[in-house]
PASE-824633 format. One record per residue: x, y, z of N, C-alpha, C, O in turn. Coordinates in pm, 1 decimal. Example, Ala and Ser with C-alpha at 12.3 -4.5 7.8 and 13.67 -1.06 7.14 Angstrom:
2
REC/nxx/nyy/nzz/caxx/cayy/cazz/cxx/cyy/czz/oxx/oyy/ozz
REC/1319.0/-569.0/780.0/1230.0/-450.0/780.0/1320.0/-330.0/780.0/1423.6/-331.9/846.5
REC/1285.0/-225.0/708.0/1367.0/-106.0/714.0/1290.0/3.0/787.0/1340.9/113.8/803.9
***
This chain:
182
REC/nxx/nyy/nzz/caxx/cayy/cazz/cxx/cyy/czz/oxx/oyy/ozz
REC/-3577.4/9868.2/9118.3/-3672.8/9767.4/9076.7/-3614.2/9676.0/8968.8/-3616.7/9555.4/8993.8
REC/-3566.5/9712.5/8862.8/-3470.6/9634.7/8751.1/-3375.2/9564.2/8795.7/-3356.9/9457.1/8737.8
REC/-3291.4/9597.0/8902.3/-3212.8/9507.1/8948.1/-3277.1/9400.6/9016.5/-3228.9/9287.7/9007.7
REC/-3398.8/9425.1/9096.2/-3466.1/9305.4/9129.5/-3529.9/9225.4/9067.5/-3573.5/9129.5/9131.2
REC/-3562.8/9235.5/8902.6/-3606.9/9192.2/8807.3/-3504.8/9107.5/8755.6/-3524.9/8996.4/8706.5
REC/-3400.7/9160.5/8767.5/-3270.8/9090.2/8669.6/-3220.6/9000.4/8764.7/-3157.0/8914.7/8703.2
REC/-3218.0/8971.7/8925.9/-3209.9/8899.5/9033.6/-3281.2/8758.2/8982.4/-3234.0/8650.4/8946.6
REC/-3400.2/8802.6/8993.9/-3490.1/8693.8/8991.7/-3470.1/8618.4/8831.6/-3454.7/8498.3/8809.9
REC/-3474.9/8708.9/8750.3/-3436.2/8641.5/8584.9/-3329.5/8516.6/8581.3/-3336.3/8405.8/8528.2
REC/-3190.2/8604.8/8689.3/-3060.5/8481.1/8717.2/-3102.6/8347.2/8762.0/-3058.4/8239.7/8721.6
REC/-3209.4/8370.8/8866.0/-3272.8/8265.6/8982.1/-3321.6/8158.5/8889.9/-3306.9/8037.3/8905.2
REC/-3381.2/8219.9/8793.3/-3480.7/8114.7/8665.6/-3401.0/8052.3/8593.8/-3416.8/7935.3/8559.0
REC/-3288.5/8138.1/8558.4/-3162.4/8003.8/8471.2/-3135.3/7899.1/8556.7/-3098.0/7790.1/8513.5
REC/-3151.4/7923.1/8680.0/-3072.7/7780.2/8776.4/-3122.1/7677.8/8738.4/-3181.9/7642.5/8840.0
REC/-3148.6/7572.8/8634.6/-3252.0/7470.7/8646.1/-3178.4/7412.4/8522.3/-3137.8/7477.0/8425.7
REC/-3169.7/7294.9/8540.3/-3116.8/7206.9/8421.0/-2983.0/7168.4/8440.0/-2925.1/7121.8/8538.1
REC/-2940.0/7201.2/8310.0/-2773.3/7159.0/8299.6/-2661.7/7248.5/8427.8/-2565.0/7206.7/8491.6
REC/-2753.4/7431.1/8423.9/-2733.9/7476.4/8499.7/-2718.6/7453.3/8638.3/-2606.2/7450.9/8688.3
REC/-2847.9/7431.6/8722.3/-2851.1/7367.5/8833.7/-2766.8/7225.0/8863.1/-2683.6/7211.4/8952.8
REC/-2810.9/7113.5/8758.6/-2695.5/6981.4/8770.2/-2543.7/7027.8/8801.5/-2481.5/6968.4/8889.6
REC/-2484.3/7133.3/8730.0/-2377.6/7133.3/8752.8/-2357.3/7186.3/8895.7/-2305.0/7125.8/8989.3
REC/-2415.8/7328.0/8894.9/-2335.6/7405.7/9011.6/-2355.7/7358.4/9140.4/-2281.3/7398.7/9229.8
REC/-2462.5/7263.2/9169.1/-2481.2/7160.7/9283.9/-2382.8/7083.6/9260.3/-2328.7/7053.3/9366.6
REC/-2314.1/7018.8/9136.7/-2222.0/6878.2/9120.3/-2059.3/6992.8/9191.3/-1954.1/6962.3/9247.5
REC/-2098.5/7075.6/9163.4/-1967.5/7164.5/9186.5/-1925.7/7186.0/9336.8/-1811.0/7184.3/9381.6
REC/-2036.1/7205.3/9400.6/-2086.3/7247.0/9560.3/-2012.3/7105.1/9603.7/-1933.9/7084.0/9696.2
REC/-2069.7/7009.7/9496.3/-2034.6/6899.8/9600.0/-1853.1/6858.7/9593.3/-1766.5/6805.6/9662.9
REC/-1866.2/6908.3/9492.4/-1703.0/6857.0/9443.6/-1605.6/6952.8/9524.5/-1491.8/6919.7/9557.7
REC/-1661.3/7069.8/9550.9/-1575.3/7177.7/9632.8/-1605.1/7144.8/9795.1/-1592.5/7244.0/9866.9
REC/-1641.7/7024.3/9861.4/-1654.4/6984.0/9973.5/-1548.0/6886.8/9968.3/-1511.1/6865.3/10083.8
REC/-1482.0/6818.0/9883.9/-1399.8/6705.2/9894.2/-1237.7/6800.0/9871.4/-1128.0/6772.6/9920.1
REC/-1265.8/6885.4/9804.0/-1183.9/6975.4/9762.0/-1150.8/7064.2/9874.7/-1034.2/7102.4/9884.7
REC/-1232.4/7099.0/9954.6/-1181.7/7198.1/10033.0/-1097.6/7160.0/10138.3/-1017.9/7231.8/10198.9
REC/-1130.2/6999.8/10161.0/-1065.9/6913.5/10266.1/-1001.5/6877.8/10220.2/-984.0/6801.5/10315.2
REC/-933.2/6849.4/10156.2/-764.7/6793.1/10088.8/-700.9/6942.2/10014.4/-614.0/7009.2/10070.2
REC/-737.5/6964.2/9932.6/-646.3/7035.3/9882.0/-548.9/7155.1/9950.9/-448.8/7204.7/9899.2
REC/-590.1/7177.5/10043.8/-483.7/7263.9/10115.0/-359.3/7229.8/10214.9/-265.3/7302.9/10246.0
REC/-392.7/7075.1/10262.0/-297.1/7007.4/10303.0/-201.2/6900.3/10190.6/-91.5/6852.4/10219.4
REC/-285.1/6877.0/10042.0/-178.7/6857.4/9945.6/-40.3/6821.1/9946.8/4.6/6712.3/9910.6
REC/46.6/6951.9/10005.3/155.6/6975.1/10009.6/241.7/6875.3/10090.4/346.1/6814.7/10066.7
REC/133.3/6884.2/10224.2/177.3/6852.4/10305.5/156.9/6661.1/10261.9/259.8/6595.3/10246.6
REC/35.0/6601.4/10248.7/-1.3/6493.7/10201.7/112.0/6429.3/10160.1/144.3/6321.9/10210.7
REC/215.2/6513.6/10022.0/330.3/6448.2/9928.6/459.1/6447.8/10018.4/549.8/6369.7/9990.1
REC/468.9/6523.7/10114.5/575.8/6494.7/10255.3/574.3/6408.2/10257.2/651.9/6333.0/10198.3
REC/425.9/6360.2/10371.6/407.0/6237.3/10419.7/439.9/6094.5/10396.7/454.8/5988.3/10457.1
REC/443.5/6145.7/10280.2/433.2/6008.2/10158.7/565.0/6001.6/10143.0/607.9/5901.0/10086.3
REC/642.3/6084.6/10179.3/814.6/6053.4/10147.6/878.2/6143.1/10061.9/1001.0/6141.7/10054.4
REC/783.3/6253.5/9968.8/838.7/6395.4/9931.0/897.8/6485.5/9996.5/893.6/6482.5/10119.5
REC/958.5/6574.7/9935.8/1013.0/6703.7/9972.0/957.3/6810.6/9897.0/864.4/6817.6/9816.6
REC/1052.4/6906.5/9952.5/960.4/7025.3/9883.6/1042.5/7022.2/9723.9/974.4/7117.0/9684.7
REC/1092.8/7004.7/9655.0/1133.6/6982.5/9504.2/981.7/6894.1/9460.4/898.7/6950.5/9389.1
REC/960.8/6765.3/9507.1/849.2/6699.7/9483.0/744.7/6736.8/9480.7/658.6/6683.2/9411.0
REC/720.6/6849.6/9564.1/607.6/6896.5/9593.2/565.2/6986.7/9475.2/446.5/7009.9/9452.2
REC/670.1/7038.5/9398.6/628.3/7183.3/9279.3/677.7/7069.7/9166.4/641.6/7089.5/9050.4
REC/739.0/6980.4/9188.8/725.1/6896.3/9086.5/604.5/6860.2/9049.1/548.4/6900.8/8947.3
REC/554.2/6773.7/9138.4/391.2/6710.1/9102.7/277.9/6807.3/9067.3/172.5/6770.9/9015.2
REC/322.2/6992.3/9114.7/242.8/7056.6/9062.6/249.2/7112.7/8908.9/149.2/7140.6/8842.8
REC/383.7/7124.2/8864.1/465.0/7110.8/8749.1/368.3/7044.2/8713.1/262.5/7102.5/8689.4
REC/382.7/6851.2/8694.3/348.2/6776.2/8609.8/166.9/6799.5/8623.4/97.1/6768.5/8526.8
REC/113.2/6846.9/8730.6/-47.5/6877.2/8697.3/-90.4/6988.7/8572.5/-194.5/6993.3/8506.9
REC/48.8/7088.7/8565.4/55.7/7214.9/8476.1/6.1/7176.9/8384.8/-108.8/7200.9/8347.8
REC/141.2/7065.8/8299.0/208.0/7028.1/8203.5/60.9/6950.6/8123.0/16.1/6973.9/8010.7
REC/-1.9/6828.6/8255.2/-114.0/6740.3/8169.3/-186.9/6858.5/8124.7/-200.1/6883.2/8004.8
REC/-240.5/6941.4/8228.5/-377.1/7008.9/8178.2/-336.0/7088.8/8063.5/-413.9/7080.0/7968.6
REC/-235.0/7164.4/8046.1/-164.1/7262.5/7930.2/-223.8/7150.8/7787.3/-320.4/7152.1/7711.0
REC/-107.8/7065.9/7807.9/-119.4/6957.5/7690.4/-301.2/6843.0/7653.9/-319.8/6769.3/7557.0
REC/-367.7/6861.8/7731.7/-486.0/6779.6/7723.2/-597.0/6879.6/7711.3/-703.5/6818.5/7720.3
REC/-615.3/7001.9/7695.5/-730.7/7068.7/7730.9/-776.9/7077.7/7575.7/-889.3/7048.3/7534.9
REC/-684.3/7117.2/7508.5/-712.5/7141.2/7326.2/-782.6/6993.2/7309.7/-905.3/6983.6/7307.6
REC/-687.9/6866.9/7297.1/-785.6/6773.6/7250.7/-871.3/6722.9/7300.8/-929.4/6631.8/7241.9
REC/-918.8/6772.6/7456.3/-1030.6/6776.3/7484.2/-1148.8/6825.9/7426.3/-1262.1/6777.9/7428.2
REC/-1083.8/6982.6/7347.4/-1223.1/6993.2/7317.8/-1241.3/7001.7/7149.1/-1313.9/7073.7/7080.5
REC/-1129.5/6881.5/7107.6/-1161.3/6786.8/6983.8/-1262.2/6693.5/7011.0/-1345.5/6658.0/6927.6
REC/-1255.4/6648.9/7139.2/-1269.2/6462.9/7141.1/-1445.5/6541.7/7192.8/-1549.7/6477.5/7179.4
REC/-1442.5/6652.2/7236.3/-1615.5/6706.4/7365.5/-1675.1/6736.0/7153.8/-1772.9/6672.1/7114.9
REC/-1634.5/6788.6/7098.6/-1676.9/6819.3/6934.3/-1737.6/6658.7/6927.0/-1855.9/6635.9/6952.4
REC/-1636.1/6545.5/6887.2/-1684.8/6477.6/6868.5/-1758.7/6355.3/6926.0/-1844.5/6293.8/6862.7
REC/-1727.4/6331.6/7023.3/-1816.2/6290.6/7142.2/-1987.2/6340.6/7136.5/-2094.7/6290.6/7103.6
REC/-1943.3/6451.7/7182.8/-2039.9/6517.6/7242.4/-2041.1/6565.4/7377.4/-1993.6/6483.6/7456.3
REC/-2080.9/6673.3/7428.7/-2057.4/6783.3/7607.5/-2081.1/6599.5/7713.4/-2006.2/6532.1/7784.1
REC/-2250.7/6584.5/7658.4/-2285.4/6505.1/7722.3/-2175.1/6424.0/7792.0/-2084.4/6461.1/7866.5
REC/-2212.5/6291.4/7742.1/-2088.3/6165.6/7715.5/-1941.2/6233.3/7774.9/-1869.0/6170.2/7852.1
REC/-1922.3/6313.9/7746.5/-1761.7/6350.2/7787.8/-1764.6/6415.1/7929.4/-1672.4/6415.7/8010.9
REC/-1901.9/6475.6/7943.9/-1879.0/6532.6/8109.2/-1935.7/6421.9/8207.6/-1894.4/6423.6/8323.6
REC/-2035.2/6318.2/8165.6/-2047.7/6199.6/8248.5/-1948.0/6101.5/8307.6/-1913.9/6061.7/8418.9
REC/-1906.5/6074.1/8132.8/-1752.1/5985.4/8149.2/-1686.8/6031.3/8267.8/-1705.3/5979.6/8378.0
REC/-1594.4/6148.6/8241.6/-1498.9/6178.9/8289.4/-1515.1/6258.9/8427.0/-1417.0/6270.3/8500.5
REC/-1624.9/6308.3/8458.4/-1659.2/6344.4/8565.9/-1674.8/6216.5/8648.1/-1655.0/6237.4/8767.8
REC/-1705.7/6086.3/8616.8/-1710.8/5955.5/8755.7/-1582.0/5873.3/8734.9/-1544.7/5779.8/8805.8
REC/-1504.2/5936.5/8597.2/-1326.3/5903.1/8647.5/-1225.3/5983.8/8733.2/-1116.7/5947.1/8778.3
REC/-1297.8/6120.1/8745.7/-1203.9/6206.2/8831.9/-1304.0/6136.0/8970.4/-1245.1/6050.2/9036.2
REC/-1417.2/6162.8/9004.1/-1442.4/6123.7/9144.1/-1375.9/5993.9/9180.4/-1306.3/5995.4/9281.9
REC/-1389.0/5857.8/9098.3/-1260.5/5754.0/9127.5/-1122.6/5807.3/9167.5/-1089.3/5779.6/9282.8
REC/-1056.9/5861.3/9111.8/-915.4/5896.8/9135.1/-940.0/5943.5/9301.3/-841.4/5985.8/9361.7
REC/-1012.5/5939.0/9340.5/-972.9/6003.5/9489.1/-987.3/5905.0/9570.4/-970.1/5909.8/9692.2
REC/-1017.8/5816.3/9509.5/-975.7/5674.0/9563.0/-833.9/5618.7/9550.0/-757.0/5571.6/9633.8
REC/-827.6/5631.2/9470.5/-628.4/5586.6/9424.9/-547.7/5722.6/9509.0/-430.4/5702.5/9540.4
REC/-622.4/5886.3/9551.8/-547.1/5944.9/9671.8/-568.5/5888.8/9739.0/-459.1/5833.0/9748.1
REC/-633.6/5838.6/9819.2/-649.4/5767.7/9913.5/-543.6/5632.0/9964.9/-502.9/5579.6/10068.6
REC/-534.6/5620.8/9846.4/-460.4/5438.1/9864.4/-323.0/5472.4/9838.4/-255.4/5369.7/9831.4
REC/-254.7/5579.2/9821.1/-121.4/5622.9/9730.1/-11.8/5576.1/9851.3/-4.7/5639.7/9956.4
REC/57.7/5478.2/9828.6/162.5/5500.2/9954.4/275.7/5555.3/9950.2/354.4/5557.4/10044.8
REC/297.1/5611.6/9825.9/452.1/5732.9/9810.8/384.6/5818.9/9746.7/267.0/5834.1/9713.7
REC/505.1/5885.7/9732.4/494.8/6012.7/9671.9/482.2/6037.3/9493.9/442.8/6126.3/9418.5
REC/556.4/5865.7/9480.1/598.3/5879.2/9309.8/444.4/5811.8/9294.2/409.7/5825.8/9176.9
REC/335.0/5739.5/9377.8/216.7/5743.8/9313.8/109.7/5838.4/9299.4/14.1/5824.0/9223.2
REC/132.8/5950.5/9387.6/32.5/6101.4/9361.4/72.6/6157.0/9224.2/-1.9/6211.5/9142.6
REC/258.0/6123.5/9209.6/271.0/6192.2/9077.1/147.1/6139.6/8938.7/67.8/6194.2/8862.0
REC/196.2/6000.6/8972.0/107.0/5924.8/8877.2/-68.0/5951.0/8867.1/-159.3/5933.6/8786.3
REC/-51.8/5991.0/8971.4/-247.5/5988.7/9012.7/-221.9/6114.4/8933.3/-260.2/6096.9/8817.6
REC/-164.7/6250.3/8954.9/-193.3/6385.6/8933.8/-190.4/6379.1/8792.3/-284.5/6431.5/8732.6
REC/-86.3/6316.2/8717.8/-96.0/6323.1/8586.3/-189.7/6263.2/8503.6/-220.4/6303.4/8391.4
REC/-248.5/6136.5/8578.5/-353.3/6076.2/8518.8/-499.9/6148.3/8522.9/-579.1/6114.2/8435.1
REC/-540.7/6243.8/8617.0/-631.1/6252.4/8692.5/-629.0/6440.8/8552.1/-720.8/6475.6/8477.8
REC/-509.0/6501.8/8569.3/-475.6/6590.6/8466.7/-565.0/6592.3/8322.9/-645.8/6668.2/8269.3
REC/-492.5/6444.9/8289.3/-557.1/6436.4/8177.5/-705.1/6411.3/8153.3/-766.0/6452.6/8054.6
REC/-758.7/6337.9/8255.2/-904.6/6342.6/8229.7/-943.8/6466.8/8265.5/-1064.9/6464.7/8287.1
REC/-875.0/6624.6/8289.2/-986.9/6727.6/8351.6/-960.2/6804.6/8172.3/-981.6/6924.2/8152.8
REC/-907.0/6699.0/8047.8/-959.1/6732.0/7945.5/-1103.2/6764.8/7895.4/-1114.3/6812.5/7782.5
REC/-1224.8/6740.6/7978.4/-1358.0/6730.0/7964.2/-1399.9/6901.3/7969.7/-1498.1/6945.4/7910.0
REC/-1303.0/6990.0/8055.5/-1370.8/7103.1/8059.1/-1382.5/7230.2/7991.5/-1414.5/7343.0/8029.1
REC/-1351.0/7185.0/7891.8/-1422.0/7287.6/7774.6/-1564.0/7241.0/7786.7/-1656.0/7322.6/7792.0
REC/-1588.1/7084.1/7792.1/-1726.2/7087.8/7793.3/-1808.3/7184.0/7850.7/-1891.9/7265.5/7811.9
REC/-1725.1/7125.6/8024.1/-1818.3/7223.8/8115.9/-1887.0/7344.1/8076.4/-2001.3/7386.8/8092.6
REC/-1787.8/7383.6/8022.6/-1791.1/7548.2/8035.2/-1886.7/7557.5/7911.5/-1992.8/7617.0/7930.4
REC/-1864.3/7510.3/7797.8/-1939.4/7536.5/7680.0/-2097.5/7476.8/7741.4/-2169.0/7566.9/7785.3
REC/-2132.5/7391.9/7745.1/-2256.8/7386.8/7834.8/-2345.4/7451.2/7923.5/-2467.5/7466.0/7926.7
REC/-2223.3/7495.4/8015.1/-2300.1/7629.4/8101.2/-2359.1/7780.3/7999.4/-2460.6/7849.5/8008.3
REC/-2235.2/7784.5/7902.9/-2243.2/7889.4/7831.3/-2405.8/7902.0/7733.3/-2474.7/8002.4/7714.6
REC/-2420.0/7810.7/7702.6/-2478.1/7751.3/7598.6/-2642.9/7736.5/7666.4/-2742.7/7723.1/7595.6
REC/-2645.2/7743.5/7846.9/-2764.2/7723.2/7848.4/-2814.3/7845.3/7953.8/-2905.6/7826.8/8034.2
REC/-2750.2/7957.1/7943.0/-2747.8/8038.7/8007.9/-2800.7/8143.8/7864.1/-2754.8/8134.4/7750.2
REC/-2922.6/8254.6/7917.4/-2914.9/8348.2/7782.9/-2821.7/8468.3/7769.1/-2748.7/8523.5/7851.3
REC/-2834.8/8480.8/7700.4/-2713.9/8550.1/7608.7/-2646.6/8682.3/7705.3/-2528.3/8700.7/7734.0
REC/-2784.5/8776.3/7748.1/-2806.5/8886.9/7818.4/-2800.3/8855.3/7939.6/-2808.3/8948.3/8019.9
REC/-2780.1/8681.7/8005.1/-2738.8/8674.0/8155.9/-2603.0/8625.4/8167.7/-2550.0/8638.3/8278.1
REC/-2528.9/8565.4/8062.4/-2457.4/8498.3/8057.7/-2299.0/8490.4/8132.5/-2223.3/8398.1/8162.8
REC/-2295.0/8638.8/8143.6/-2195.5/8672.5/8271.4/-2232.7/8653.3/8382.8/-2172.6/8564.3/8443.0
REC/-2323.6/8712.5/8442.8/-2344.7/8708.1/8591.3/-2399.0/8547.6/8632.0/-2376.5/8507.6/8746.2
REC/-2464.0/8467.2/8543.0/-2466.3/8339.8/8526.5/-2353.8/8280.8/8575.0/-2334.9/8243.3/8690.7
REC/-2257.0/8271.8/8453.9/-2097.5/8186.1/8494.9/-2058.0/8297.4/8662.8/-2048.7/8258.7/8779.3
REC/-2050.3/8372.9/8631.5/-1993.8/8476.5/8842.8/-2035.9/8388.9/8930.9/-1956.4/8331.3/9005.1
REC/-2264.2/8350.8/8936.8/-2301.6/8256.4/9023.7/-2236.7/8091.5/9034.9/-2209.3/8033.7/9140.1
REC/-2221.6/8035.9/8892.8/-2154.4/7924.3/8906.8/-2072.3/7908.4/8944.7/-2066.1/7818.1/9028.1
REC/-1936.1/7993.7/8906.3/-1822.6/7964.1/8993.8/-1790.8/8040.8/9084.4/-1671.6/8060.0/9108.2
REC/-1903.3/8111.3/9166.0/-1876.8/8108.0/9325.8/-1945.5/8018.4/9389.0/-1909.9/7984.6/9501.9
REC/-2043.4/7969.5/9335.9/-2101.1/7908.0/9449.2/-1996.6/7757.7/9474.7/-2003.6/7721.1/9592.1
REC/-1926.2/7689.5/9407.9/-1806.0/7589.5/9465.2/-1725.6/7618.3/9578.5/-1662.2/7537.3/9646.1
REC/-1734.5/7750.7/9594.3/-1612.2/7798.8/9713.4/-1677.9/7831.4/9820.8/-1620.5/7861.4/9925.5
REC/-1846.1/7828.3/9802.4/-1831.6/7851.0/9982.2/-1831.1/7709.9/10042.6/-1850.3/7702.3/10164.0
REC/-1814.1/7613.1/9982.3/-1756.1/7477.9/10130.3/-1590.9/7515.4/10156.1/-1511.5/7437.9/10209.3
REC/-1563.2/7630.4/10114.0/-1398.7/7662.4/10127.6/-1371.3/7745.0/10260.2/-1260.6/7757.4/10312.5
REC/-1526.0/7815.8/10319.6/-1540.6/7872.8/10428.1/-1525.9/7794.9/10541.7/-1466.6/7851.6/10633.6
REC/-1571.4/7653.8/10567.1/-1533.9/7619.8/10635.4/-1491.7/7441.8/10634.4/-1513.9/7389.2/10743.4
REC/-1453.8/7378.2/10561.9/-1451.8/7265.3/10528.1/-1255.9/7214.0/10524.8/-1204.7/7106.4/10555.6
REC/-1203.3/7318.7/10484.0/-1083.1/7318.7/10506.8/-1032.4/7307.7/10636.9/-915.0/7275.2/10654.6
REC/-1138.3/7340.4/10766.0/-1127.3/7326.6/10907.7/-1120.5/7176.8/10915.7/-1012.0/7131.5/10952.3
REC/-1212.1/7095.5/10889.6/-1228.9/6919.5/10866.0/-1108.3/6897.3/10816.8/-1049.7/6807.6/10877.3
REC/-1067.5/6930.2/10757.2/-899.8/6906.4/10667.7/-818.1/6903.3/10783.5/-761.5/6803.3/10827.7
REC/-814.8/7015.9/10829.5/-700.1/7033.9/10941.6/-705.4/6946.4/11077.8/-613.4/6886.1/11133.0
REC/-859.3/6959.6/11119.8/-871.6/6855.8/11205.3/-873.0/6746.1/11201.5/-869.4/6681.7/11306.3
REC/-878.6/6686.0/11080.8/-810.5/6532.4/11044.8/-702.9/6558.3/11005.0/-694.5/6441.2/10968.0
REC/-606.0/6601.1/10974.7/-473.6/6606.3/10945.7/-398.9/6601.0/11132.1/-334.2/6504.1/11171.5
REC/-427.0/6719.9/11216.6/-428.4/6675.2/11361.2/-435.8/6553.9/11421.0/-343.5/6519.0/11494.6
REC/-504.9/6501.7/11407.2/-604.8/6456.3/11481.3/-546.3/6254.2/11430.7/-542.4/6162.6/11512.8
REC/-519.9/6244.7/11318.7/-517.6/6138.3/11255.6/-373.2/6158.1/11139.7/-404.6/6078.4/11051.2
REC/-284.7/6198.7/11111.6/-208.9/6267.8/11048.3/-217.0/6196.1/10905.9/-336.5/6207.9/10878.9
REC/-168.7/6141.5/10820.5/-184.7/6087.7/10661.6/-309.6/6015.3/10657.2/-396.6/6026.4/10570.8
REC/-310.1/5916.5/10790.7/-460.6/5861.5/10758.9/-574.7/5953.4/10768.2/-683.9/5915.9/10725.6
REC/-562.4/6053.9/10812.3/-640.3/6185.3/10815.6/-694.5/6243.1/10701.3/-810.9/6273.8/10675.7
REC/-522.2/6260.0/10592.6/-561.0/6308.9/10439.2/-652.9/6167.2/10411.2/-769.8/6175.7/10373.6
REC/-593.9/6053.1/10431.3/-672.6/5950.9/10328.3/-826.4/5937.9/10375.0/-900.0/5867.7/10305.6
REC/-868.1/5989.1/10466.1/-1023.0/5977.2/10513.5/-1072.9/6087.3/10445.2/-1187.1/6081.4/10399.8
REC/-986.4/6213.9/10426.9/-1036.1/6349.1/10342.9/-1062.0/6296.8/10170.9/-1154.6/6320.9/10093.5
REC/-936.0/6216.5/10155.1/-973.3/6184.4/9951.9/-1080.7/6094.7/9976.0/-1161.9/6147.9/9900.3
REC/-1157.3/5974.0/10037.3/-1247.0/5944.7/10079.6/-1376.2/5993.8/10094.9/-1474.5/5950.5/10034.8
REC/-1375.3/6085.6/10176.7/-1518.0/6173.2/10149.3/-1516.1/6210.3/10029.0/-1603.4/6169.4/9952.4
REC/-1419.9/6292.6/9987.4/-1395.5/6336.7/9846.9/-1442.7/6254.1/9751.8/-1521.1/6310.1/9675.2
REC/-1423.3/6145.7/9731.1/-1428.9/6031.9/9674.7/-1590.6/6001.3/9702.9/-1655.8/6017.1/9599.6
REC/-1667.5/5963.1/9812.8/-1832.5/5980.9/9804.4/-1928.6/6075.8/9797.9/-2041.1/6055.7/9752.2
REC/-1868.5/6232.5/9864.9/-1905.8/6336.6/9818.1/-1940.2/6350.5/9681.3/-2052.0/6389.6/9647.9
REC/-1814.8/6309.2/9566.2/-1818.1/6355.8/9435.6/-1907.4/6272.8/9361.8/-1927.2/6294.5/9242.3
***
């Protein structure tokens, strides 16, 4: 019976900042599930190799390593708000510039740029934390970040069948959805 009590308790946090996000997440893991696994392949296309390929993941390391701390200087003084609006409708842009990339040396550029704005997520997280109670607050964040991955069940199929089907212009119709999805 307590576990069905504590079920339903989780169900009642969903609402607010809570709910805004993990729906914004659902949606963001639909654009995500369709590109990101052909990625690799995407920076080929474009005229990479495989050195290029762990390069550009390298330089995604490197931004987020180096941008996440003064992110969550700038989310202090900002504010969660303002910094997860901002920068959450500059990362959904960038999947417009995947879209349009015609080499390989412009994904680098996109990845590093795109890096530095995912400085915002300390917000995230401090937000979720913050509006979740104290005594749910684990199994809270567990529901949030699973529920992004089930468009990973089958959405990565759309990936492949536009990658088939249409080959680079395929990825660029995937950063596209990505891009109105988000």
């Amino acid at each position: 019976y307590s576990s069905w009590v504590q079920s339903l308790r989780i169900l009642a946090v969903f609402r607010g900042n809570v709910l805004i996000m993990s729906l914004s997440w659902v949606l963001f893991g639909i654009g995500h599930a369709v590109t990101y696994p052909y990625f690799p392949k995407y920076i080929k296309m474009l005229g990479g190799g495989d050195f290029e390929v762990g390069l550009i993941y390298a330089i995604q390391s490197l931004f987020l390593l180096l941008f996440t701390i003064p992110g969550g200087y700038l989310t202090d003084l900002l504010g969660r708000r303002r910094m997860i609006v901002f920068f959450t409708w500059l990362v959904v842009v960038m999947q417009f510039f995947y879209a349009a990339a015609p080499y390989w040396t412009y994904l680098a550029l996109i990845v590093a740029v795109e890096s530095t704005m995912l400085m915002y997520r300390p917000a995230l997280d401090t937000i979720i934390a913050d509006s979740l109670p104290d005594e749910l607050r684990a199994k809270g964040f567990i529901i949030t970040y699973t529920l992004p991955n089930i468009p990973w069940f089958f959405m990565p199929l759309i990936g492949g069948w536009l990658v088939d089907n249409f080959g680079v212009l395929g990825l660029r119709y995937g950063f596209l959805i990505s891009g109105l999805v988000g």
